[in-house]
VOPAGU-2260 file (C-alpha; in pm, 1 decimal, decimal comma):
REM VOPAGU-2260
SITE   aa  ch    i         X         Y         Z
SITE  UNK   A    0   -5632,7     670,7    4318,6
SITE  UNK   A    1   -5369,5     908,7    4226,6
SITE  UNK   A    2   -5071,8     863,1    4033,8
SITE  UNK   A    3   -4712,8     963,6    4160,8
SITE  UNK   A    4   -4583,5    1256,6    3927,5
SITE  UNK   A    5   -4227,5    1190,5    3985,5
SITE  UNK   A    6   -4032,4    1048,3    3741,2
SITE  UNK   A    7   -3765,8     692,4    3845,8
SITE  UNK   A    8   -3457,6     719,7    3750,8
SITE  UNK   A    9   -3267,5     384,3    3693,9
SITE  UNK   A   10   -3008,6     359,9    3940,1
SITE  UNK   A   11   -2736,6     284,7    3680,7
SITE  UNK   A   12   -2770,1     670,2    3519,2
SITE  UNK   A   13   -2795,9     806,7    3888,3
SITE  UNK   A   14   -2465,9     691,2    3953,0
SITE  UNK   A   15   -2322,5     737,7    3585,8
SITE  UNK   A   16   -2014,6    1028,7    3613,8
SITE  UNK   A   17   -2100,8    1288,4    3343,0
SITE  UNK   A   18   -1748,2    1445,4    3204,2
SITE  UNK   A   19   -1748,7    1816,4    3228,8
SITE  UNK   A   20   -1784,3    1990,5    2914,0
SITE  UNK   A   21   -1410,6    2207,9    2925,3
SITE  UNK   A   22   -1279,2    1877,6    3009,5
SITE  UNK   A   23   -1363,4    1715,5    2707,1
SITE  UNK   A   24   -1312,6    2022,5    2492,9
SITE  UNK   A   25    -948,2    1955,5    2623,0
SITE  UNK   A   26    -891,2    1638,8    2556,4
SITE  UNK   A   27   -1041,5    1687,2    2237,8
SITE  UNK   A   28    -801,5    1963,0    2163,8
SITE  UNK   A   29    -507,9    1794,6    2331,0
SITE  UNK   A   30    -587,2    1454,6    2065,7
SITE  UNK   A   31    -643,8    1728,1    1765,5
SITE  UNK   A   32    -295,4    1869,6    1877,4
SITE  UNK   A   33    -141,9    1535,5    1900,7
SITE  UNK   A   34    -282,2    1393,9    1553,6
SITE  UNK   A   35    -156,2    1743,9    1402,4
SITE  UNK   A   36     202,7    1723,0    1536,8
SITE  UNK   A   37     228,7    1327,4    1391,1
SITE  UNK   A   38      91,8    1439,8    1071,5
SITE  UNK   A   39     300,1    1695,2    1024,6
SITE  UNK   A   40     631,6    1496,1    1180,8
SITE  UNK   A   41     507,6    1269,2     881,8
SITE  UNK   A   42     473,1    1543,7     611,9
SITE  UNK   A   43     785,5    1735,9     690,8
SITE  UNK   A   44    1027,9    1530,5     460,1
SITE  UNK   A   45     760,7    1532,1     171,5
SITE  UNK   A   46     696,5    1931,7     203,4
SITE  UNK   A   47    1059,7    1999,2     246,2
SITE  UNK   A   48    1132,1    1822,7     -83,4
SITE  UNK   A   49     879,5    1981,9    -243,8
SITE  UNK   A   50    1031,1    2320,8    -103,1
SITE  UNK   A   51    1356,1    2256,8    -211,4
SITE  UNK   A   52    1251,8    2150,1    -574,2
SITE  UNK   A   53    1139,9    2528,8    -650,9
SITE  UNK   A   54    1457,8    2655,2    -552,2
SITE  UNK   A   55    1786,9    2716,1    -732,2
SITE  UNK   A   56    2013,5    2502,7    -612,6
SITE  UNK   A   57    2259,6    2822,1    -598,5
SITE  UNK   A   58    2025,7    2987,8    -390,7
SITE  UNK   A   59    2001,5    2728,6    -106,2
SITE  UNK   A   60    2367,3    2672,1    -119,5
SITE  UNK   A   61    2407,6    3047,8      11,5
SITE  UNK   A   62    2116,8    3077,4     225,6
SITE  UNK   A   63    2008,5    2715,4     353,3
SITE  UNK   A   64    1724,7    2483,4     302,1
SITE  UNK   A   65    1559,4    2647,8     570,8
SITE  UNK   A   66    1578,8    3029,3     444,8
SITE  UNK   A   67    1325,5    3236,9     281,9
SITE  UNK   A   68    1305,4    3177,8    -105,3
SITE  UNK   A   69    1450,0    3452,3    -370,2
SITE  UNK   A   70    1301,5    3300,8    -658,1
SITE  UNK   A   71    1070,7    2969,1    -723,5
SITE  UNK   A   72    1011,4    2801,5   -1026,7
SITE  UNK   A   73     912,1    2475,3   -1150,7
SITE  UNK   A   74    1220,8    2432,4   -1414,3
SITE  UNK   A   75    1374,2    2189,8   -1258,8
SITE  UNK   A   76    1073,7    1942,0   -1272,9
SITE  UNK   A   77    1061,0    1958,6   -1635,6
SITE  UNK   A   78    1459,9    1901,0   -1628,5
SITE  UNK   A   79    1436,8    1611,4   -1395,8
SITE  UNK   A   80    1137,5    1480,7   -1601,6
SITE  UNK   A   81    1372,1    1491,0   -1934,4
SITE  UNK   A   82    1736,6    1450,7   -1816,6
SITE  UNK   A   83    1601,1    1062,0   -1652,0
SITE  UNK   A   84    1423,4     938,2   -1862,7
SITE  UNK   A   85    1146,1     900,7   -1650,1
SITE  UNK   A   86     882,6     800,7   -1913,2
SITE  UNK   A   87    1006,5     486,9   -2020,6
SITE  UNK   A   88    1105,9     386,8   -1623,3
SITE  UNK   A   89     681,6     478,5   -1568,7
SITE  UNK   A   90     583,0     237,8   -1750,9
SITE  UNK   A   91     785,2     -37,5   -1628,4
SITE  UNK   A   92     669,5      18,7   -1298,0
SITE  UNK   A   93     292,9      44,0   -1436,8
SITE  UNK   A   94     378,2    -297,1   -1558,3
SITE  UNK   A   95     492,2    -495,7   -1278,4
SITE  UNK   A   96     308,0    -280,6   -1003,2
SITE  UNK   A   97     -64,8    -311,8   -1156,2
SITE  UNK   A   98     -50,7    -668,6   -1231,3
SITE  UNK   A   99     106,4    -777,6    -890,4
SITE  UNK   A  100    -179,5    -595,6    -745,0
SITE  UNK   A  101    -391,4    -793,4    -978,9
SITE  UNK   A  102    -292,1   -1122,9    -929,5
SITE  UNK   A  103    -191,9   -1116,1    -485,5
SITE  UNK   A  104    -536,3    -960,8    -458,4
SITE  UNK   A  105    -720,7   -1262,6    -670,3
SITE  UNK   A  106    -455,4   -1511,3    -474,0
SITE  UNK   A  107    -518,2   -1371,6    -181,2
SITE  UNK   A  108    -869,8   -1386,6    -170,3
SITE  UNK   A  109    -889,0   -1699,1    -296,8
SITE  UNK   A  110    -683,0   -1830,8     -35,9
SITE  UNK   A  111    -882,6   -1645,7     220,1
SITE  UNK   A  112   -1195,7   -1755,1     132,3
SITE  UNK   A  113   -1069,6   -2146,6     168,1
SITE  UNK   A  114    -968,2   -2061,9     505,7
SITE  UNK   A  115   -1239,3   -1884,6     628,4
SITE  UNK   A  116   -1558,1   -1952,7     440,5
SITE  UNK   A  117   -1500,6   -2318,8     301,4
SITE  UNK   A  118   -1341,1   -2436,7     654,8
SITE  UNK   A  119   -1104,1   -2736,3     449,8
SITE  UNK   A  120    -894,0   -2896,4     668,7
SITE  UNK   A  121    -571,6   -2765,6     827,6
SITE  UNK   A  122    -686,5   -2425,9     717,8
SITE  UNK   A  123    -570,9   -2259,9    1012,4
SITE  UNK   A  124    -247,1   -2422,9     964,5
SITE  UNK   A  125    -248,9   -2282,1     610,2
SITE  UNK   A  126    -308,5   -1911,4     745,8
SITE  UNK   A  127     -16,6   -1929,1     998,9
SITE  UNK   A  128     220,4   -2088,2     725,3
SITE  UNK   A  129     107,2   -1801,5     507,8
SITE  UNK   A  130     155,1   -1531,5     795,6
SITE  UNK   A  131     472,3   -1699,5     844,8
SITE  UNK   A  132     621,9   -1605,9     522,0
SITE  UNK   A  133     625,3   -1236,1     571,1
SITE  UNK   A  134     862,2   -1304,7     867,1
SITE  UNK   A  135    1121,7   -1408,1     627,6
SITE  UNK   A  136    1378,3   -1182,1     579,7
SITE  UNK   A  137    1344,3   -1057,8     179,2
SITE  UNK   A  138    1754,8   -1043,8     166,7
SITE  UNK   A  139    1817,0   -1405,5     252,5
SITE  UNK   A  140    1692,5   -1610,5     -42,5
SITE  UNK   A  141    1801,8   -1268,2    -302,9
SITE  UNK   A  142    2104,9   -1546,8    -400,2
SITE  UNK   A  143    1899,5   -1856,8    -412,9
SITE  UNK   A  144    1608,1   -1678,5    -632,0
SITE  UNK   A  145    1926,9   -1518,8    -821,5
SITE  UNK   A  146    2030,0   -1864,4    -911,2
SITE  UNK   A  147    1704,3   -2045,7    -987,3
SITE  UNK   A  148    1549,9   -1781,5   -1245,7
SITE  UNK   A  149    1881,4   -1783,7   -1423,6
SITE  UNK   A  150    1770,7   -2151,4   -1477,5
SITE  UNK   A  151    1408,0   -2162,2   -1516,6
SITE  UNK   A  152    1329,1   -2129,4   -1903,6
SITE  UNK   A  153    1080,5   -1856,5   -2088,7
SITE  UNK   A  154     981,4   -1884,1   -2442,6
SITE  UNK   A  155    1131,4   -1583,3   -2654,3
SITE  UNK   A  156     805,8   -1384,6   -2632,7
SITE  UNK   A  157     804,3   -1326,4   -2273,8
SITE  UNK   A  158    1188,8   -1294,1   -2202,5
SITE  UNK   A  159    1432,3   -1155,7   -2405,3
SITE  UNK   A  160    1701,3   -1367,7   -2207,5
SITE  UNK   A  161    1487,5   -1673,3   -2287,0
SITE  UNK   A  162    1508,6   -1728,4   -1861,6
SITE  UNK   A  163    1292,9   -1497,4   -1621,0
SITE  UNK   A  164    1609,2   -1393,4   -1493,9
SITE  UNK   A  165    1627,0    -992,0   -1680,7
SITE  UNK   A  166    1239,2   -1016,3   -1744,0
SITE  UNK   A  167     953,1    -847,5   -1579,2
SITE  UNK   A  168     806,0   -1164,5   -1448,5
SITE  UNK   A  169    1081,5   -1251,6   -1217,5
SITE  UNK   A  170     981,5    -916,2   -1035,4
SITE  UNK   A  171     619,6    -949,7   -1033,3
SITE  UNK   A  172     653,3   -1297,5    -910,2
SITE  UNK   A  173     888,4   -1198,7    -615,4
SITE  UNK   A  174     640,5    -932,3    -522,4
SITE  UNK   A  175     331,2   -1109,0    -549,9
SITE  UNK   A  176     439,7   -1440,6    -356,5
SITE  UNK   A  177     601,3   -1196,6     -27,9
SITE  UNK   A  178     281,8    -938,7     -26,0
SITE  UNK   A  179      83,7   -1308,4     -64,7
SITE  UNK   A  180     104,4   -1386,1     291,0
SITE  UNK   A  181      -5,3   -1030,3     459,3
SITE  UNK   A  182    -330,9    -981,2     218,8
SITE  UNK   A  183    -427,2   -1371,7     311,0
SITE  UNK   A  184    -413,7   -1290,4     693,9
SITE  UNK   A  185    -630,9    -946,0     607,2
SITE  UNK   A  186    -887,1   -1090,3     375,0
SITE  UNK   A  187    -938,5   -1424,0     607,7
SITE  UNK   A  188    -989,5   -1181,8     916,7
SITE  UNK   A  189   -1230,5    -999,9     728,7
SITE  UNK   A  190   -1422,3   -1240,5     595,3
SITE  UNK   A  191   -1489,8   -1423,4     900,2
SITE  UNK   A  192   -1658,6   -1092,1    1020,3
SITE  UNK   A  193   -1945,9   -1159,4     753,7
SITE  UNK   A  194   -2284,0   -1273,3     778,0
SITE  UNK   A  195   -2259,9   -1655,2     749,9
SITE  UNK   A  196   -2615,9   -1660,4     682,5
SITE  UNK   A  197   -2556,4   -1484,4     331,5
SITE  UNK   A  198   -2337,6   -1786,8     208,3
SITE  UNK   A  199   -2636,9   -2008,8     359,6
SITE  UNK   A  200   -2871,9   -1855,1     172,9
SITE  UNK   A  201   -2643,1   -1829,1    -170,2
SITE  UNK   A  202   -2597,7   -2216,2    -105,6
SITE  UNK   A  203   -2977,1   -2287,9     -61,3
SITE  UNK   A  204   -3008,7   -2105,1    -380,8
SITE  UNK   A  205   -2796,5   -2364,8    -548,4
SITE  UNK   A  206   -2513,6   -2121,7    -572,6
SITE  UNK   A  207   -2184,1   -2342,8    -627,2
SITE  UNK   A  208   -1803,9   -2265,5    -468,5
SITE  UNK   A  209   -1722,4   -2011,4    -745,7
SITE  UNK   A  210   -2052,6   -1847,0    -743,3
SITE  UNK   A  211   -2003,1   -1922,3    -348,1
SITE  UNK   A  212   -1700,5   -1693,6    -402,6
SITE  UNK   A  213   -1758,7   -1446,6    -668,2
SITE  UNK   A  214   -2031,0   -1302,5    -673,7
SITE  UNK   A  215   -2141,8   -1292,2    -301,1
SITE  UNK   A  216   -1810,6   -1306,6     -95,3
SITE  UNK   A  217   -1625,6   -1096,1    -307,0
SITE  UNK   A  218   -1857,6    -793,8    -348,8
SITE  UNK   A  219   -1872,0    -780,7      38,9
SITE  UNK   A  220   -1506,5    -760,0      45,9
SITE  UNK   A  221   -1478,6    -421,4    -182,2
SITE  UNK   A  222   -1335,6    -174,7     102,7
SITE  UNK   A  223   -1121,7    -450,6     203,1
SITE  UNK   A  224    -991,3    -480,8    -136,7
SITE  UNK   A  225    -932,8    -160,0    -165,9
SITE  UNK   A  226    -749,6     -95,5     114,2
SITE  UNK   A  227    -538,8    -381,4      42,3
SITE  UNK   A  228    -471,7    -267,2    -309,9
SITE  UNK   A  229    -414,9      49,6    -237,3
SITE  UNK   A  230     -69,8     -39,9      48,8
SITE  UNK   A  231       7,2    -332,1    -253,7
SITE  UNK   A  232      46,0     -23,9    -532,5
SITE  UNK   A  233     218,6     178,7    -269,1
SITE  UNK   A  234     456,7    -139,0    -174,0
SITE  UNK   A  235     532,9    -258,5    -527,6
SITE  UNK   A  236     583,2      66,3    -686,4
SITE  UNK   A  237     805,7     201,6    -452,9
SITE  UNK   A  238    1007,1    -159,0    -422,1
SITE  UNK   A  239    1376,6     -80,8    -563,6
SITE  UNK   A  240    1539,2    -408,1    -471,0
SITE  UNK   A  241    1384,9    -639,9    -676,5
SITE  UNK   A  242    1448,8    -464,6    -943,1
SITE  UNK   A  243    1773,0    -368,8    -900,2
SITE  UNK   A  244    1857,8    -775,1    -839,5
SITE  UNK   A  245    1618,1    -924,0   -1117,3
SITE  UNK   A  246    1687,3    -704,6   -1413,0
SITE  UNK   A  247    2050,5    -629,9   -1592,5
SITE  UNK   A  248    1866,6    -432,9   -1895,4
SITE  UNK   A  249    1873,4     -38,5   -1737,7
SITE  UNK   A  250    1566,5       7,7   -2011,2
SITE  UNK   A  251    1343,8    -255,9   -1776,6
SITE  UNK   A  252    1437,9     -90,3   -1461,6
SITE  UNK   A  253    1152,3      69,0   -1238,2
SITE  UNK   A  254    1104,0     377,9   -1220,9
SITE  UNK   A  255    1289,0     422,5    -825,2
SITE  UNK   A  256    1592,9     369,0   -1047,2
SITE  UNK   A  257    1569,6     683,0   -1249,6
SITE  UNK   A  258    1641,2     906,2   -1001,0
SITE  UNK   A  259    2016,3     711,6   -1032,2
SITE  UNK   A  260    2019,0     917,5   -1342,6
SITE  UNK   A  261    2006,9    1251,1   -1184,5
SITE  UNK   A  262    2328,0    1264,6    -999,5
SITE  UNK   A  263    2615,9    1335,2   -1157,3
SITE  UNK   A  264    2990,3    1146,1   -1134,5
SITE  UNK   A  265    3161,0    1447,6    -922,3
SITE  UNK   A  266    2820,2    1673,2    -838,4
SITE  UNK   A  267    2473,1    1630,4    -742,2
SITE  UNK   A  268    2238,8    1885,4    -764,4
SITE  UNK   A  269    1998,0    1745,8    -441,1
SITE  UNK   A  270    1709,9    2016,9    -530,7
SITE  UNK   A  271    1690,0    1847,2    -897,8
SITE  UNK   A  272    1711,4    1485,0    -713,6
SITE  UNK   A  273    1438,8    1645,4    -500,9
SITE  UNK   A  274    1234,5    1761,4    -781,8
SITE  UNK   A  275    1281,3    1384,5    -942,3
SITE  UNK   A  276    1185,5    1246,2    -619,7
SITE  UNK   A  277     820,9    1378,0    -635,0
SITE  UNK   A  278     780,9    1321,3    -977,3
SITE  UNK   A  279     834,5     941,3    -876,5
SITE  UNK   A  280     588,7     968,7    -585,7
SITE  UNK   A  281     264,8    1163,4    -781,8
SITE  UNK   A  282     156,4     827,6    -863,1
SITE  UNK   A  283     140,2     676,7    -542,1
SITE  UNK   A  284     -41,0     984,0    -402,7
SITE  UNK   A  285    -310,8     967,6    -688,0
SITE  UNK   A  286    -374,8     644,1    -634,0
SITE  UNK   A  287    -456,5     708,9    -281,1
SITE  UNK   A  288    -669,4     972,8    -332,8
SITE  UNK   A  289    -866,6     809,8    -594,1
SITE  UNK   A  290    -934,7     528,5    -336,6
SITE  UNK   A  291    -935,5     757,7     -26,4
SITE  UNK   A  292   -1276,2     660,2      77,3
SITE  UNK   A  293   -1254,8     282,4     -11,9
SITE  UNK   A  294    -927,0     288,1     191,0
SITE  UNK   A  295   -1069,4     451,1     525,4
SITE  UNK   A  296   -1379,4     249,6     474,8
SITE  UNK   A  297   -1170,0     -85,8     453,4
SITE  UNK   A  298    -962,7      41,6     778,5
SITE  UNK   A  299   -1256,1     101,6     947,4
SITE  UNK   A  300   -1470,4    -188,0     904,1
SITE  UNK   A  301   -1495,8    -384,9    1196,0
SITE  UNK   A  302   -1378,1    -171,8    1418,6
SITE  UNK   A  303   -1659,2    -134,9    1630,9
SITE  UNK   A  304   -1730,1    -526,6    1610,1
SITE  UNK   A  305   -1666,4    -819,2    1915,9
């Protein structure tokens, strides 16, 4: 007997269309073009700033934004740092940004894992009431929130109006119950994408809800986390309205206020407000690059799932 030396070929890869390889060169170039030109559409404003605040203002009144530069310096950083204040304003946004973070992301998950992992009743109900909320307009209840911190009382030691009206907490409340709903729908979507058996087996261990939750739903949940927390910081820090409603003292104001400080009664020097302006966003981009990986990774996850 003799065995056939030619090789079968399923039918499936005979009739498979293989892509030239110039033609996906192209459209790899043409995506690489496209990604470039949105980056850059998005980077413009930020690199423009940063253009005007190491030039004279003088200098760009003769010439234009857009000209060549005569002279760069970094003096009027260090004026901008000094002439608002901007320590003091650092801190108070440290202060309400960090622990809003804190206390959505512990909410939020908490919330999440109910809906997801513990299946109570009416917990999809639950997840669309919370989704609901960040449908609500932030402007429409500024009056009614106005009116009922002005009349809800705080001892001495945590308000210095003795209401949380003009106190921190009135801010980090606001923020934490509107950012609430979006990290509820994120965290319940994600968790639903993990191994069920894991909580099985945690259960079988005699593992009870809070171990349930802490210690093996949570861990999983790190890149999601820190993608969350890292939009939250972004959100919270930059939030000006709040602020601007919630406190009367100008020494608890965030620090999106400062740059208030900068412009003068009759002239504004726009390359100092520029220079101000990305003083008040370095934190923001640390913060991201810090948790650059943890944010791609919790972007990613799932992605090539269902």
């Amino acid at each position: 007997m003799t065995a056939s030396a030619t090789t079968t070929v399923p039918p499936a890869l005979r009739s498979a269309p293989t892509t030239p390889a110039p033609a996906r060169r192209r459209g790899r170039f043409g995506v690489h073009l496209f990604l470039s030109a949105v980056s850059f559409a998005f980077l413009a404003p930020l690199l423009l700033a940063v253009y005007a605040s190491l030039r004279p203002y003088e200098e760009t009144a003769k010439y234009g934004y857009f000209s060549l530069p005569r002279q760069l310096s970094f003096d009027y950083y260090q004026q901008a740092f000094a002439d608002s204040g901007m320590s003091k304003y650092f801190l108070n946004s440290l202060l309400i940004a960090v622990p809003g973070v804190l206390l959505t992301l512990f909410l939020a998950s908490f919330v999440a894992f109910a809906v997801s992992r513990v299946r109570i009743r009416g917990g999809i109900v639950l997840l669309m009431l919370f989704t609901a909320g960040n449908l609500l307009p932030q402007q429409v209840i500024v009056t009614p929130l106005y009116v009922l911190f002005n009349k809800i009382p705080l001892p001495y030691w945590m308000s210095d109006s003795l209401t949380m009206y003009d106190s921190l907490w009135a801010v980090i409340s606001v923020q934490t119950a509107f950012q609430l709903g979006f990290c509820v729908f994120v965290l319940a979507n994600f968790m639903r994408t993990l191994p069920r058996e894991i909580l099985e087996a945690a259960i079988v261990d005699g593992a009870g809800l809070w171990t349930q939750y802490w210690r093996v739903t949570l861990p999983l949940c790190r890149p999601a986390l820190a993608a969350l927390g890292t939009l939250q910081f972004t959100w919270m820090y930059n939030d000006f309205l709040w602020g601007l409603v919630f406190l009367s003292d100008g020494d608890k104001l965030p620090v999106t206020s400062a740059l208030n400080n900068l412009r003068g009664q009759f002239f504004t020097d726009y390359n100092l407000l520029a220079a101000g302006s990305v003083i008040v966003a370095l934190p923001t981009i640390v913060v991201f690059l810090l948790l650059q990986r943890h944010f791609i990774a919790g972007l990613t996850l799932g992605a090539s799932k269902g």
